[in-house]
VOGU-3710 file (C-alpha; in Angstrom, 3 decimals, decimal comma):
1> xxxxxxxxxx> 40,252/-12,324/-11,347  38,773/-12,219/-14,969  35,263/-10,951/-15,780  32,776/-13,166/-16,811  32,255/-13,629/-20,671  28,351/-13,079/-20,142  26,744/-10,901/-17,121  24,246/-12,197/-14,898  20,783/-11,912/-16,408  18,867/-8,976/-14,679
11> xxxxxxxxxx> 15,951/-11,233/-13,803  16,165/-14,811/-13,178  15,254/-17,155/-15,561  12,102/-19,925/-14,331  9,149/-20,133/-12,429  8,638/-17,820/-9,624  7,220/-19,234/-6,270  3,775/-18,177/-5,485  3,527/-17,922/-2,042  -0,354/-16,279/-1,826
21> xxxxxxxxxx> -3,137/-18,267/-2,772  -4,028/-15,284/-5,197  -0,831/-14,559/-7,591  -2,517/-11,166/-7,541  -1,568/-10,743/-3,924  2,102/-12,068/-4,658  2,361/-9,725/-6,973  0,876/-6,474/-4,580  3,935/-8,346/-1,988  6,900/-8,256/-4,692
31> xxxxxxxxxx> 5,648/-4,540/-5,434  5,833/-3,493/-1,764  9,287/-4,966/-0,743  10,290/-3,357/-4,121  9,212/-0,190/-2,873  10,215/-1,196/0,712  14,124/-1,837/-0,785  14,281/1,718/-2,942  12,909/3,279/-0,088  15,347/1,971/2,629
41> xxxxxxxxxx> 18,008/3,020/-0,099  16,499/6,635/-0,522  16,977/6,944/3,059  20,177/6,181/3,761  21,281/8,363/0,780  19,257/11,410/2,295  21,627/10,513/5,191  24,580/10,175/3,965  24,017/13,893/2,087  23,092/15,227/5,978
51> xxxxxxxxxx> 26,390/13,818/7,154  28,458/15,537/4,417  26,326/18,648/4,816  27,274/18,433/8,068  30,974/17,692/8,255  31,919/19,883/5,455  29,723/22,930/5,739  28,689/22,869/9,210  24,934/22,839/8,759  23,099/21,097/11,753
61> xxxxxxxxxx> 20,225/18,820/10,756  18,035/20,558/13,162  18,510/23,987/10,296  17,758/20,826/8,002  14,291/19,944/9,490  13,546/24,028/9,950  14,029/24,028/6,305  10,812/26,187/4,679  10,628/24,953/0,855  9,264/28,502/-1,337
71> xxxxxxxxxx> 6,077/28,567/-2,692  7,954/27,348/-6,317  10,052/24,644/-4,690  6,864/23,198/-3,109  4,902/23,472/-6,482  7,734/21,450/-7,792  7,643/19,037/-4,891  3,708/18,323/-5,254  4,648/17,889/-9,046  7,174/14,688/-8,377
81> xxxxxxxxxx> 4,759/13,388/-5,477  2,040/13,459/-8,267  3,858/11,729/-10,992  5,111/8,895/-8,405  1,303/8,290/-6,817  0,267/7,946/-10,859  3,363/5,607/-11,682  2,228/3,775/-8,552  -1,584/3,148/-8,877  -1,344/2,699/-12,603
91> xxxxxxxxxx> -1,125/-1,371/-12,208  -4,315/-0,848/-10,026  -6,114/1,393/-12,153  -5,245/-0,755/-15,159  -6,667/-4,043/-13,063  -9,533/-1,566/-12,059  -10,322/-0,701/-15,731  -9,929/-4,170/-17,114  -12,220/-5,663/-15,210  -15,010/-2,832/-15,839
101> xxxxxxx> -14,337/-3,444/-19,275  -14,980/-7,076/-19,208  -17,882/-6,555/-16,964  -16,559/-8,148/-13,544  -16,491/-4,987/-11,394  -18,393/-5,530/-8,748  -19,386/-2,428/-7,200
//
């Protein structure tokens, strides 16, 4: 089998369907089973790493769930959960600030 002299572009080329009456709402869709997908794949990594944990070092995932984070791991934790709710919202605080700008917020 022989590779192929150019790889497959990373996003299709041509017009996307729009589905919603509002491309603003097929847009908030294509987010959500984007986050849907990474999140289904987060989860069965998180599972796999039990199953190892499990297998190779004996650790039950019952010690798993009684796991109590320090006070510095959980700082940490809040940090990431912070910098993924602003990575998030951003599109929605951009939308939010454009349309104050422009003077279309109703509100």
């Amino acid at each position: 089998m022989t590779d192929p002299i150019h790889p497959p572009p990373e996003f299709p080329k041509g017009h996307r369907p729009q589905v919603f009456a509002d491309p603003a709402i097929d847009q908030l869709y294509d987010g959500y089973v984007t986050l849907g997908t990474e999140l289904a794949v987060a989860f069965d990594r998180i599972d796999t790493l039990e199953r190892i944990l499990q297998e190779r070092l004996g650790l039950s995932r019952a010690e798993i769930d009684d796991y109590k984070p320090s006070e510095a791991i959980e700082a940490e934790r809040q940090t990431r959960r912070a910098e993924l709710a602003q990575r998030l919202l951003r599109p929605f605080r951009e939308f939010r600030d454009d349309r104050i700008a422009r003077g279309t917020h109703k509100g």
